[in-house]
VEXLO-454178 format. One record per residue (C-alpha): residue number from 1; residue in three letters; chain; x, y, z. Coordinates in nm, 4 decimals. Each point is the difference from the previous one (the first is absolute). Layout:
N
REC / NUM / ALA / A / X / Y / Z
...
END
This chain:
331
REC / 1 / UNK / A / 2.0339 / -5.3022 / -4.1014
REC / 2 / UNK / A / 0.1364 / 0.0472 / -0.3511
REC / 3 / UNK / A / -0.0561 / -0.3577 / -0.1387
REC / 4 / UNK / A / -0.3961 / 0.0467 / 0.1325
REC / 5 / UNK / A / -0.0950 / 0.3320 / -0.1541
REC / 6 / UNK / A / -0.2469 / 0.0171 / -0.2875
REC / 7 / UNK / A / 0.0662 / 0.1836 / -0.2910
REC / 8 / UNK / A / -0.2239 / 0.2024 / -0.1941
REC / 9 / UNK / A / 0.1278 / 0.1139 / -0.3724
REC / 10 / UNK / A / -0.1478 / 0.3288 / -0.1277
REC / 11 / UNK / A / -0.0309 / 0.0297 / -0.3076
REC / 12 / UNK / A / 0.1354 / 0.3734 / -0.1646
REC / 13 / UNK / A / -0.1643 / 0.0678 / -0.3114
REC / 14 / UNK / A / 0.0981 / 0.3418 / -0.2060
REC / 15 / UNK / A / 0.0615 / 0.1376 / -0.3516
REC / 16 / UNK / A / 0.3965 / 0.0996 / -0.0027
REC / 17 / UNK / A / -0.0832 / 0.3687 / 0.0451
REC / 18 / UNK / A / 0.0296 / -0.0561 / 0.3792
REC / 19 / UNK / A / 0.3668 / -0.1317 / 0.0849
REC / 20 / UNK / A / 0.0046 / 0.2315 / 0.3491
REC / 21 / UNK / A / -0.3007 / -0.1628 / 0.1309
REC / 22 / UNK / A / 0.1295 / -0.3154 / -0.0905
REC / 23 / UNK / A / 0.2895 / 0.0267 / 0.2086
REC / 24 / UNK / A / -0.1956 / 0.1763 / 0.2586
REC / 25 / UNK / A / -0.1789 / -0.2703 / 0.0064
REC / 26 / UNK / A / 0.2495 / -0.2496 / 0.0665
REC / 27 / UNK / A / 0.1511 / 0.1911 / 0.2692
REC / 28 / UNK / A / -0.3155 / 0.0065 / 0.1803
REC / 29 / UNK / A / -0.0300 / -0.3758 / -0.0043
REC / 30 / UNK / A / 0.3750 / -0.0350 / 0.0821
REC / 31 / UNK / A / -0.0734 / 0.2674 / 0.2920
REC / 32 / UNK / A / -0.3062 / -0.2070 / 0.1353
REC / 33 / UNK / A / 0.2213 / -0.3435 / 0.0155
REC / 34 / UNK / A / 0.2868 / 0.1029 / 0.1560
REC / 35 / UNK / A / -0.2567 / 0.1469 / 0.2948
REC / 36 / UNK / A / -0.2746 / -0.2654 / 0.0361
REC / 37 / UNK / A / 0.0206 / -0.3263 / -0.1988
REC / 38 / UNK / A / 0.1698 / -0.1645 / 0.2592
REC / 39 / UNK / A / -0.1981 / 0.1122 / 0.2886
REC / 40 / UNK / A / -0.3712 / -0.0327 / -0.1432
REC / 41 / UNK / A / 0.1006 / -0.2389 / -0.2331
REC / 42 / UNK / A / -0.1029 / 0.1005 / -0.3511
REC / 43 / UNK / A / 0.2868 / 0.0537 / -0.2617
REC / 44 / UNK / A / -0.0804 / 0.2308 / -0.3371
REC / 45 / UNK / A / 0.1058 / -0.1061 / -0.3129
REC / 46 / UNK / A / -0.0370 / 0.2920 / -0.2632
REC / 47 / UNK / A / -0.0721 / -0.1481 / -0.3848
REC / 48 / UNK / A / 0.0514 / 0.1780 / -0.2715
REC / 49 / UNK / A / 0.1531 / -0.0700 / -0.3945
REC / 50 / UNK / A / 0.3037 / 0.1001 / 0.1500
REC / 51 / UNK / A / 0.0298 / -0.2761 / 0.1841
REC / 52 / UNK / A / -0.1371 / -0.2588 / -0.2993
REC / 53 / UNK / A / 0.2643 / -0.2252 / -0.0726
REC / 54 / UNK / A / 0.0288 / -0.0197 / -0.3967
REC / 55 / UNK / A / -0.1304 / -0.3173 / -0.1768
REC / 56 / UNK / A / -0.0908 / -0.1280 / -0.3166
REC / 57 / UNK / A / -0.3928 / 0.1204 / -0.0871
REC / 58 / UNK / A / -0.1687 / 0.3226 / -0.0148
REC / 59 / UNK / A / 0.1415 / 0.2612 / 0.2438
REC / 60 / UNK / A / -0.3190 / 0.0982 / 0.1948
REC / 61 / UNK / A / -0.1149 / -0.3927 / 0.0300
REC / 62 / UNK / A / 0.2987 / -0.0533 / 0.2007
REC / 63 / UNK / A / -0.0813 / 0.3291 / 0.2249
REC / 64 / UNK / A / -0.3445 / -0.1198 / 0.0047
REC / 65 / UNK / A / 0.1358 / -0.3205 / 0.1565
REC / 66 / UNK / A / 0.1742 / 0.1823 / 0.3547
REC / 67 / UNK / A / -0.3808 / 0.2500 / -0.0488
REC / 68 / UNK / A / -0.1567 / -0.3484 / 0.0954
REC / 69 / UNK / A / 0.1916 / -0.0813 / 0.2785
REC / 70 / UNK / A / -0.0720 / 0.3639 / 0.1777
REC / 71 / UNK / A / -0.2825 / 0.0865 / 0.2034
REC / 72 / UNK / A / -0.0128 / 0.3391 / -0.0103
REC / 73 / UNK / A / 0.0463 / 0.2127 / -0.3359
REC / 74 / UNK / A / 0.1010 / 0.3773 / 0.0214
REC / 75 / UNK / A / -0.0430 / 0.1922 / -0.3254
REC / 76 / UNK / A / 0.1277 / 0.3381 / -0.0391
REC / 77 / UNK / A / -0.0260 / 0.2046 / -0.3334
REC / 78 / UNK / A / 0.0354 / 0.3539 / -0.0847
REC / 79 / UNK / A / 0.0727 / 0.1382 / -0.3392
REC / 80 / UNK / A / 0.0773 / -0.3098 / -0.2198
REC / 81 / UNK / A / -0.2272 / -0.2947 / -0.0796
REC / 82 / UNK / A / 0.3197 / -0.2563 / -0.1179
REC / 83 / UNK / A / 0.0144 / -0.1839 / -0.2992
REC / 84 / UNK / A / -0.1599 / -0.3448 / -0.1146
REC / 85 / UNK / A / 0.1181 / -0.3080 / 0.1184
REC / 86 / UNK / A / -0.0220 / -0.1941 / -0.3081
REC / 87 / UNK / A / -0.1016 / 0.0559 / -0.3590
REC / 88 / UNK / A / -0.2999 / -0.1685 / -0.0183
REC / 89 / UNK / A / -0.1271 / -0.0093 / 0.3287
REC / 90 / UNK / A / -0.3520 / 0.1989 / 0.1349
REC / 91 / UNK / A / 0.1714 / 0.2041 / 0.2727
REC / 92 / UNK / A / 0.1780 / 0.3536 / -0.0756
REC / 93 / UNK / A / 0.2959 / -0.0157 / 0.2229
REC / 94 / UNK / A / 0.1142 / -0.2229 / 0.2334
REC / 95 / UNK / A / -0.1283 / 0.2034 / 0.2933
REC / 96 / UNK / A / -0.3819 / -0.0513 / -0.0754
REC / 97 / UNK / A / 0.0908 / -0.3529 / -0.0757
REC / 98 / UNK / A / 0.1500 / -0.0446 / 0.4059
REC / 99 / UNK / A / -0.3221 / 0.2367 / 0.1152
REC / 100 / UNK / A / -0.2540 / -0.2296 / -0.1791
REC / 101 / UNK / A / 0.1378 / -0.3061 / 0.1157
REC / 102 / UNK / A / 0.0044 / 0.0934 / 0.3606
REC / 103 / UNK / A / -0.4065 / 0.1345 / -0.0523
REC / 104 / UNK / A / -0.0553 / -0.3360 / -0.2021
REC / 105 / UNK / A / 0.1710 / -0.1668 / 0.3265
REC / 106 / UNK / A / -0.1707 / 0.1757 / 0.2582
REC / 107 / UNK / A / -0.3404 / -0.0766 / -0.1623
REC / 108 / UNK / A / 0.0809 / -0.3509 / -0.0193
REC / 109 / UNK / A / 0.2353 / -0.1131 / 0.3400
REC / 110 / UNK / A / -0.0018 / 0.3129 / 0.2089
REC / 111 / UNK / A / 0.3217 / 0.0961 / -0.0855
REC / 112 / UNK / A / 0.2000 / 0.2256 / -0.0402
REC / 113 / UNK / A / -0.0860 / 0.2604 / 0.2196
REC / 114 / UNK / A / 0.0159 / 0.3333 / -0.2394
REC / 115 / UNK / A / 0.1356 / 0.3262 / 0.0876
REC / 116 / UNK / A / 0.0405 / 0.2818 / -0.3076
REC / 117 / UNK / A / 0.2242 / 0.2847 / 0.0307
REC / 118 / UNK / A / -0.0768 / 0.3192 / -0.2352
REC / 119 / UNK / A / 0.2614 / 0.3033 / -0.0685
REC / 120 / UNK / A / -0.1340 / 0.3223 / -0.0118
REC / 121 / UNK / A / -0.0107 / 0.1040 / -0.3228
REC / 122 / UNK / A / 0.0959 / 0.4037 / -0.0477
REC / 123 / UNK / A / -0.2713 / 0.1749 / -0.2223
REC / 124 / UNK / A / 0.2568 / 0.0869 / -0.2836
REC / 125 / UNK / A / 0.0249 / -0.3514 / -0.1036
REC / 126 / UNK / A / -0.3845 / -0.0555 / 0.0419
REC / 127 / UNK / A / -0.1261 / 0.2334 / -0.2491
REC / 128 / UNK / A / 0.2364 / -0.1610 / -0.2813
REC / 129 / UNK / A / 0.0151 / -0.3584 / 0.0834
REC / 130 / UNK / A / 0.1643 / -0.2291 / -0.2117
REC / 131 / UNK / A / -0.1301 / -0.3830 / -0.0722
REC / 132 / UNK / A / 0.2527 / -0.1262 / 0.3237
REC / 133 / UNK / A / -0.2222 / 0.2245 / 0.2605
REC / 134 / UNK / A / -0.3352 / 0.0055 / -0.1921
REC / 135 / UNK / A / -0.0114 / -0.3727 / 0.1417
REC / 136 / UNK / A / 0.1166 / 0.0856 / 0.2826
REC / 137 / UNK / A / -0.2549 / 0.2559 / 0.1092
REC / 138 / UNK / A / -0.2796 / -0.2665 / -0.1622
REC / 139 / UNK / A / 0.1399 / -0.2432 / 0.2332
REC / 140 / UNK / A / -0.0865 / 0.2670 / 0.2847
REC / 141 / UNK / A / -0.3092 / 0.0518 / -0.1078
REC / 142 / UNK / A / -0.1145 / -0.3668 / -0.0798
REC / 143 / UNK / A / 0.0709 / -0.0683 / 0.3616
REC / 144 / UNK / A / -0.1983 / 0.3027 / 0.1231
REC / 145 / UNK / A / -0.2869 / -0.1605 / -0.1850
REC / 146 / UNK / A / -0.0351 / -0.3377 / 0.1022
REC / 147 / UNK / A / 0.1134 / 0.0845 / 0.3721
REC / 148 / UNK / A / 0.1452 / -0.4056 / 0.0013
REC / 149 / UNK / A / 0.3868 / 0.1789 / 0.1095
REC / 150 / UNK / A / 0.1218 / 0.2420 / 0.2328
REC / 151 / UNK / A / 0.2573 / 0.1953 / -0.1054
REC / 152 / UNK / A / 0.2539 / 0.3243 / 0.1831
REC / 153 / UNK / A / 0.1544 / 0.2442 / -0.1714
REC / 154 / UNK / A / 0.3460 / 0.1531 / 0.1000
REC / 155 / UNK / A / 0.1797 / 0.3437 / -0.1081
REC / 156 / UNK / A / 0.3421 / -0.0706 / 0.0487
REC / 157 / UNK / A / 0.2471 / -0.2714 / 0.0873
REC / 158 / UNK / A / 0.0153 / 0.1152 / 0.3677
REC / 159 / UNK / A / -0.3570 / -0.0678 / -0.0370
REC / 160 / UNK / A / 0.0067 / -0.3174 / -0.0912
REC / 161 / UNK / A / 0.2507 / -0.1035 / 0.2475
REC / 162 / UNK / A / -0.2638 / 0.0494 / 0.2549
REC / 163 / UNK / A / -0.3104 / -0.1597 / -0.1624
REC / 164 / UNK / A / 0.1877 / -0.3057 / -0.1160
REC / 165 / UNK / A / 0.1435 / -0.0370 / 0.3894
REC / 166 / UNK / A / -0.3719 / 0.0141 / 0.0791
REC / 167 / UNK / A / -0.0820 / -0.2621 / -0.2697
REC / 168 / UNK / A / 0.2487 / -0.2358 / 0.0848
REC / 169 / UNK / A / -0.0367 / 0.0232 / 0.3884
REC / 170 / UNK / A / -0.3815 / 0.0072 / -0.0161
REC / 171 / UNK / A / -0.0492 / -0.3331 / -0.2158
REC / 172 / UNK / A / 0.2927 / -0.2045 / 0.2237
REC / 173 / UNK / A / -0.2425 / 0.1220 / 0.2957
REC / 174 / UNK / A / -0.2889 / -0.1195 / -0.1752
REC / 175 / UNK / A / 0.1435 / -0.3442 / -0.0556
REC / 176 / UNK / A / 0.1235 / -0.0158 / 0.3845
REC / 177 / UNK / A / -0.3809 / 0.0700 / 0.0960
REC / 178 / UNK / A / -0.0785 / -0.2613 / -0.2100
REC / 179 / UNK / A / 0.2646 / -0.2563 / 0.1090
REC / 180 / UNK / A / -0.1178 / 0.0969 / 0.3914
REC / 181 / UNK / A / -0.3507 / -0.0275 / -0.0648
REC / 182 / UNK / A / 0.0455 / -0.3852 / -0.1005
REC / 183 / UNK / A / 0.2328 / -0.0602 / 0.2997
REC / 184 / UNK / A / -0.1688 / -0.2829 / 0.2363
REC / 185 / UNK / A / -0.2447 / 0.0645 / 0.2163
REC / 186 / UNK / A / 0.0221 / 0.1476 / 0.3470
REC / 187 / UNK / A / 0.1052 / -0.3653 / 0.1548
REC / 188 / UNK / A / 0.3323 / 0.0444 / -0.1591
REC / 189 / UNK / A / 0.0400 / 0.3796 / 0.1281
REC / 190 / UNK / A / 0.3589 / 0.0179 / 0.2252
REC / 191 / UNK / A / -0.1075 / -0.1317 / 0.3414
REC / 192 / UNK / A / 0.0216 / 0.3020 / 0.2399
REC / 193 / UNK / A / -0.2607 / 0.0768 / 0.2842
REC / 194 / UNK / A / -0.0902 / 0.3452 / -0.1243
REC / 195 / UNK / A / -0.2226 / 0.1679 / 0.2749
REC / 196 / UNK / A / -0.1843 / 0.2397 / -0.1597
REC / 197 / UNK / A / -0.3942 / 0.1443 / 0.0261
REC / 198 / UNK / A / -0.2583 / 0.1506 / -0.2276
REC / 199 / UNK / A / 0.2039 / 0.3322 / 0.0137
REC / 200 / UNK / A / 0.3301 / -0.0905 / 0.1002
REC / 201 / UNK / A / 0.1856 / 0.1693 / 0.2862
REC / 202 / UNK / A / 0.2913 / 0.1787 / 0.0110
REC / 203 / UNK / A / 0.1436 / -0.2507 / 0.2602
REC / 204 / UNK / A / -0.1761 / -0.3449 / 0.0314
REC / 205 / UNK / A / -0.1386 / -0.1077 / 0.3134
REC / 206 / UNK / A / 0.2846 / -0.2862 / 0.0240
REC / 207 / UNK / A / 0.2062 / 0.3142 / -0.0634
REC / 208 / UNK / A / -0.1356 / 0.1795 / 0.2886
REC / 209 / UNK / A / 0.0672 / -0.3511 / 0.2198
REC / 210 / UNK / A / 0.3478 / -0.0159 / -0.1228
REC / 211 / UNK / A / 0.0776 / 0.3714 / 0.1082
REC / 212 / UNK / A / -0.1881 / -0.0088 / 0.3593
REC / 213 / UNK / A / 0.2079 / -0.3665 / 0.0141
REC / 214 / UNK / A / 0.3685 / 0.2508 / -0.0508
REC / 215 / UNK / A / -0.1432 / 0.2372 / 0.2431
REC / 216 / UNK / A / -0.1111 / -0.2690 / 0.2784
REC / 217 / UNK / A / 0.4081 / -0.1531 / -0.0222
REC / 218 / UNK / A / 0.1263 / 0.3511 / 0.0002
REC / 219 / UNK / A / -0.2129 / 0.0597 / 0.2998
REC / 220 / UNK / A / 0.0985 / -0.3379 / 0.1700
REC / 221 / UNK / A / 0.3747 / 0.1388 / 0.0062
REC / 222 / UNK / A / 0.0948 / -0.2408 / -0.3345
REC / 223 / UNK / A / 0.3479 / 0.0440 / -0.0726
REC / 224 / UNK / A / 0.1067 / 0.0728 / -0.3437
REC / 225 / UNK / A / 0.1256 / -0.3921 / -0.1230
REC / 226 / UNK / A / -0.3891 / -0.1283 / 0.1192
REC / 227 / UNK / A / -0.1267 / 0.1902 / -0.3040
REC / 228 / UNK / A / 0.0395 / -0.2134 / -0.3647
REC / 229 / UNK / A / 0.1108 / 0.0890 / -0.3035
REC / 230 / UNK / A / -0.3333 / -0.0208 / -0.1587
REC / 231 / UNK / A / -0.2039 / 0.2067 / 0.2416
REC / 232 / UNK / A / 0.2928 / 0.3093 / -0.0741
REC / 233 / UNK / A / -0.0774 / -0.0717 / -0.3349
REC / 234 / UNK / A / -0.3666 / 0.0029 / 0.0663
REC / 235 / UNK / A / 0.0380 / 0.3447 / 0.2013
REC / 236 / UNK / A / 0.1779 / 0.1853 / -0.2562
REC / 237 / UNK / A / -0.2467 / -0.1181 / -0.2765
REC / 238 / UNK / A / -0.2798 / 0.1573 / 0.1851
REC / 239 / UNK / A / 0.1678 / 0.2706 / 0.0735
REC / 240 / UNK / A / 0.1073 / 0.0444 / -0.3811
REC / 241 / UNK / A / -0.3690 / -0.0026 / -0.1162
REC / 242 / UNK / A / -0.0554 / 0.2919 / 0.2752
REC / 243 / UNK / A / 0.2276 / 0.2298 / -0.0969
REC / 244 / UNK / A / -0.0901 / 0.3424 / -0.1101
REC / 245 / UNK / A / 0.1810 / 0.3064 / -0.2007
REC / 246 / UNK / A / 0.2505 / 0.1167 / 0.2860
REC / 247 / UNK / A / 0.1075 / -0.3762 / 0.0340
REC / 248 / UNK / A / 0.2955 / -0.1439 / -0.1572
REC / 249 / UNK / A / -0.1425 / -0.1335 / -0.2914
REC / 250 / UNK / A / 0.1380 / -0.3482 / -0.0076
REC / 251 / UNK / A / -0.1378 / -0.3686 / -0.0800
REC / 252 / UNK / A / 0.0703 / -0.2907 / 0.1666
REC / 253 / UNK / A / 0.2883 / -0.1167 / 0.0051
REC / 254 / UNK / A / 0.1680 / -0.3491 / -0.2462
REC / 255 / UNK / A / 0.0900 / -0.1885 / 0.3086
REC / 256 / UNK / A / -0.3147 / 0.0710 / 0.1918
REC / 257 / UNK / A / -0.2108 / -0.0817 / -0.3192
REC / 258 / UNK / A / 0.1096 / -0.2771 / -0.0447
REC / 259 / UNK / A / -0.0490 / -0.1299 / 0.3486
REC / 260 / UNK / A / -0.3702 / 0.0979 / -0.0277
REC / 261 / UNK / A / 0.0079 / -0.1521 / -0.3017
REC / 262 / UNK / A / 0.1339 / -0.3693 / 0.1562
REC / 263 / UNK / A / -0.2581 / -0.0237 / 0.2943
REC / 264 / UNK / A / -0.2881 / 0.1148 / -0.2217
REC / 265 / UNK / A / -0.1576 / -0.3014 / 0.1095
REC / 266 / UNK / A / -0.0114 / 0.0474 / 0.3551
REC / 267 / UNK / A / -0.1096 / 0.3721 / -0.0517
REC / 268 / UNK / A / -0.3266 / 0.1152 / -0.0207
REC / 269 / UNK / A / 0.0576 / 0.4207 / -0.1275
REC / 270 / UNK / A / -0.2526 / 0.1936 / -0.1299
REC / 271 / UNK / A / -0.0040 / 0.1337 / -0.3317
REC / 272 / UNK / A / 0.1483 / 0.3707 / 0.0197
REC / 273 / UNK / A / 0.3084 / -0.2259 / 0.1693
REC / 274 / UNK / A / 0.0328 / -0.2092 / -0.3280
REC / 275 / UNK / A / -0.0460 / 0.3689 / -0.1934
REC / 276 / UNK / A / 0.3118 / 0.1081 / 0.1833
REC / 277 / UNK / A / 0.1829 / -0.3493 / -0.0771
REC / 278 / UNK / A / -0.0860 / 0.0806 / -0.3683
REC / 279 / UNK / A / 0.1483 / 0.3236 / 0.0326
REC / 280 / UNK / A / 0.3111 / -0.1614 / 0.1397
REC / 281 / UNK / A / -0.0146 / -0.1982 / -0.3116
REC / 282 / UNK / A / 0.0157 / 0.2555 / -0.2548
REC / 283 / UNK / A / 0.2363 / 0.2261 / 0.1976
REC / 284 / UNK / A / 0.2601 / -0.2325 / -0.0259
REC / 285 / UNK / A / -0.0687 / -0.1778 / -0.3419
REC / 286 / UNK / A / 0.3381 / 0.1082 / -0.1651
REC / 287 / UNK / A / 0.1413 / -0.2224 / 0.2581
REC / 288 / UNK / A / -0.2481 / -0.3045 / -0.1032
REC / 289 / UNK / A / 0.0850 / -0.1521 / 0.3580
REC / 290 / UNK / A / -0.3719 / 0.1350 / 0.2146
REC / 291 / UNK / A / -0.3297 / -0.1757 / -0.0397
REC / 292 / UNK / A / -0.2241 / 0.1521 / -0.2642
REC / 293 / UNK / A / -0.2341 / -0.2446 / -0.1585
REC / 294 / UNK / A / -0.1146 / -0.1834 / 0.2454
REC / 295 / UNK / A / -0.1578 / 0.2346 / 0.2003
REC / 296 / UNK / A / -0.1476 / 0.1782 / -0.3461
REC / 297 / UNK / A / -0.1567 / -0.3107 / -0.0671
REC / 298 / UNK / A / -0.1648 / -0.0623 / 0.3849
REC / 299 / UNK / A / -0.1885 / 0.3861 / -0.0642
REC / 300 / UNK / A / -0.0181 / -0.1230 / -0.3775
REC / 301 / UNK / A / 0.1591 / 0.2973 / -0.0969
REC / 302 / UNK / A / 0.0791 / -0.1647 / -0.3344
REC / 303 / UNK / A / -0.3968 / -0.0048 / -0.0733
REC / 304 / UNK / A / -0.0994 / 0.3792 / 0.1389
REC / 305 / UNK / A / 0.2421 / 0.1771 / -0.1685
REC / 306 / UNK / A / 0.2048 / 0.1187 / 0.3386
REC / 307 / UNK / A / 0.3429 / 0.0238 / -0.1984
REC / 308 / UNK / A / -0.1333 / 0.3020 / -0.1757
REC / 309 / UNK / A / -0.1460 / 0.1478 / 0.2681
REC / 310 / UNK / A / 0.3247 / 0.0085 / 0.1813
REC / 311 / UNK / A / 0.1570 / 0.1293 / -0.3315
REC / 312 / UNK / A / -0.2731 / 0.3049 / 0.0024
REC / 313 / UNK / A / 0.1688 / 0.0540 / 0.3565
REC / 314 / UNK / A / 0.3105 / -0.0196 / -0.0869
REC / 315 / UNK / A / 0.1161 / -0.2002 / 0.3178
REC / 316 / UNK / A / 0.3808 / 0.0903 / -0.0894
REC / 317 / UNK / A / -0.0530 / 0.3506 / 0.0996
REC / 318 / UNK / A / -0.3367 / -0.0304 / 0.1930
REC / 319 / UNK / A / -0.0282 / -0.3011 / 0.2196
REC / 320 / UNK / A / -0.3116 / 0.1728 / 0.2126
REC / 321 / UNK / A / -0.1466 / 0.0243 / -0.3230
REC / 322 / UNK / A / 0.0716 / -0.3083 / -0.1510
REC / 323 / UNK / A / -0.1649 / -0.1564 / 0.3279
REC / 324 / UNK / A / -0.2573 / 0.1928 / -0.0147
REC / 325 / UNK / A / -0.0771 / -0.1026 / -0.3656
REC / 326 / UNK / A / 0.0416 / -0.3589 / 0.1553
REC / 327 / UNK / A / -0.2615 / 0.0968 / 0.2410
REC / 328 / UNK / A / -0.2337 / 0.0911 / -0.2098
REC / 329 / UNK / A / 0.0249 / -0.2804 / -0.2861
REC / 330 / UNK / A / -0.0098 / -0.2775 / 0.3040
REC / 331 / UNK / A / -0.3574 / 0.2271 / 0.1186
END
């Protein structure tokens, strides 16, 4: 899975008056890796001048080389504007240089996306600015005007933390919508009979069949070896997407999963059955060993956003809820 992921580089623009968020930064991207670039497949590179490798040639050119190669730019400023990046040039530090070549960019290909980050500033230093935040707070209000950028402004570092997490996850979400969205058409779609109707039921009718077919063997005097693997499986999958508060709260189990998962093509389950698979999925994804993907992709989970849904949940501690979530996204 590692070889195939994609890897999208953020850029980190800043004046050096904000070395915390910086490394907040960092850790956030570090934090998001280790949890999901191998399973969904996108890897973040953070950019910044830290990272610029030094080179003959003006400083900022060579910064402005890896600010090309990103394609998303994340400003953050508070109190200091920086200094200029060359003696003769037309920009006034090297930070409105990296923001006006991302606009300039933008305009042009479509990228970077932009995302600006302002500090509060506390109203001592505002009513005796000095040159360094008189262009900052004209920055502000330049961008106010022409309503072209969004920006978010953040009190503390704490703060930060949580709107840059939001950043970060939101835009890799917004490039896996995209990336789904020009998957092949439904011809391609995993090959799975599906039996569903307008408003799907709890139980599908082949459901229904396959239950009065355990009763009818049970009621025939069927001994315990005349019953397969598959239909125990099948039985305890149904049973899982009944369950209610009082229940043991469990999911299906790996073994059982994965038989399910082997004669897909002879089964034809409805789709609160392949909402209880998924469950089994992410219930035991630490172990990376029960079908997940697959059986996302057959409700196209990937497209209508049922990952967050179960995350709203919170299927660790509330599997009723997560299925109901499930239940009502697949509605």
């Amino acid at each position: 899975m590692a070889d195939s992921r994609k890897v999208v580089r953020i850029f980190l623009g800043s004046p050096g008056d904000l070395g915390e968020e910086r490394r907040v930064a960092k850790s956030i991207v570090d934090e998001f890796n280790g949890l999901w670039a191998d399973e969904f497949g996108y890897h973040v590179e953070l950019v910044g001048w830290e990272d610029t490798v030094s080179s003959f040639g003006r400083p900022q050119a060579t910064i402005n080389r890896d600010l090309e190669r990103c394609e998303l730019f994340v400003g953050i400023i508070w109190k200091r504007w920086g200094t200029p990046p060359d003696r003769a040039g037309v920009y006034t530090s090297g930070f409105e240089e990296e923001l006006e070549i991302s606009i300039a960019n933008t305009k042009l290909r479509g990228k970077p996306s932009i995302s600006l980050f302002f500090k509060t500033i506390d109203s001592e230093s505002q009513r005796d600015p000095g040159d360094q935040l008189k262009r900052v707070i004209a920055l502000r209000e330049s961008i106010i005007t022409k309503k072209e950028l969004y920006f978010e402004e953040f009190d503390n570092v704490h703060d930060f933390q949580t709107k840059f997490r939001r950043c970060v996850t939101r835009y890799v979400q917004s490039l896996r919508n995209l990336d789904a969205s020009q998957l092949p058409n439904e011809s391609t779609k995993p090959e799975i009979s599906v039996a569903t109707s307008a408003v799907a039921k709890l139980i599908s009718e082949d459901g229904v069949k396959f239950l009065h077919e355990i009763t009818s063997k049970i009621e025939g005097g069927a001994e315990v070896n005349q019953f397969t693997a598959n239909e125990v499986a099948r039985l305890r999958l149904i049973g899982i997407i009944l369950l209610r508060a009082g229940n043991d709260e469990q999911s299906l189990g790996i073994h059982d999963a994965n038989l399910l998962f082997n004669a897909r093509k002879q089964l034809k389950i409805g789709v609160y059955e392949i909402y209880g698979l998924i469950l089994s999925g992410l219930a035991h994804f630490p172990a990376k060993s029960t079908p997940l993907w697959y059986w996302l992709a057959v409700v196209d989970g990937l497209t209508t956003g049922l990952l967050p849904h179960i995350s709203i949940a919170g299927f660790l501690e509330y599997r009723t809820g997560a299925l109901q979530a499930m239940r009502y996204c697949g509605t």
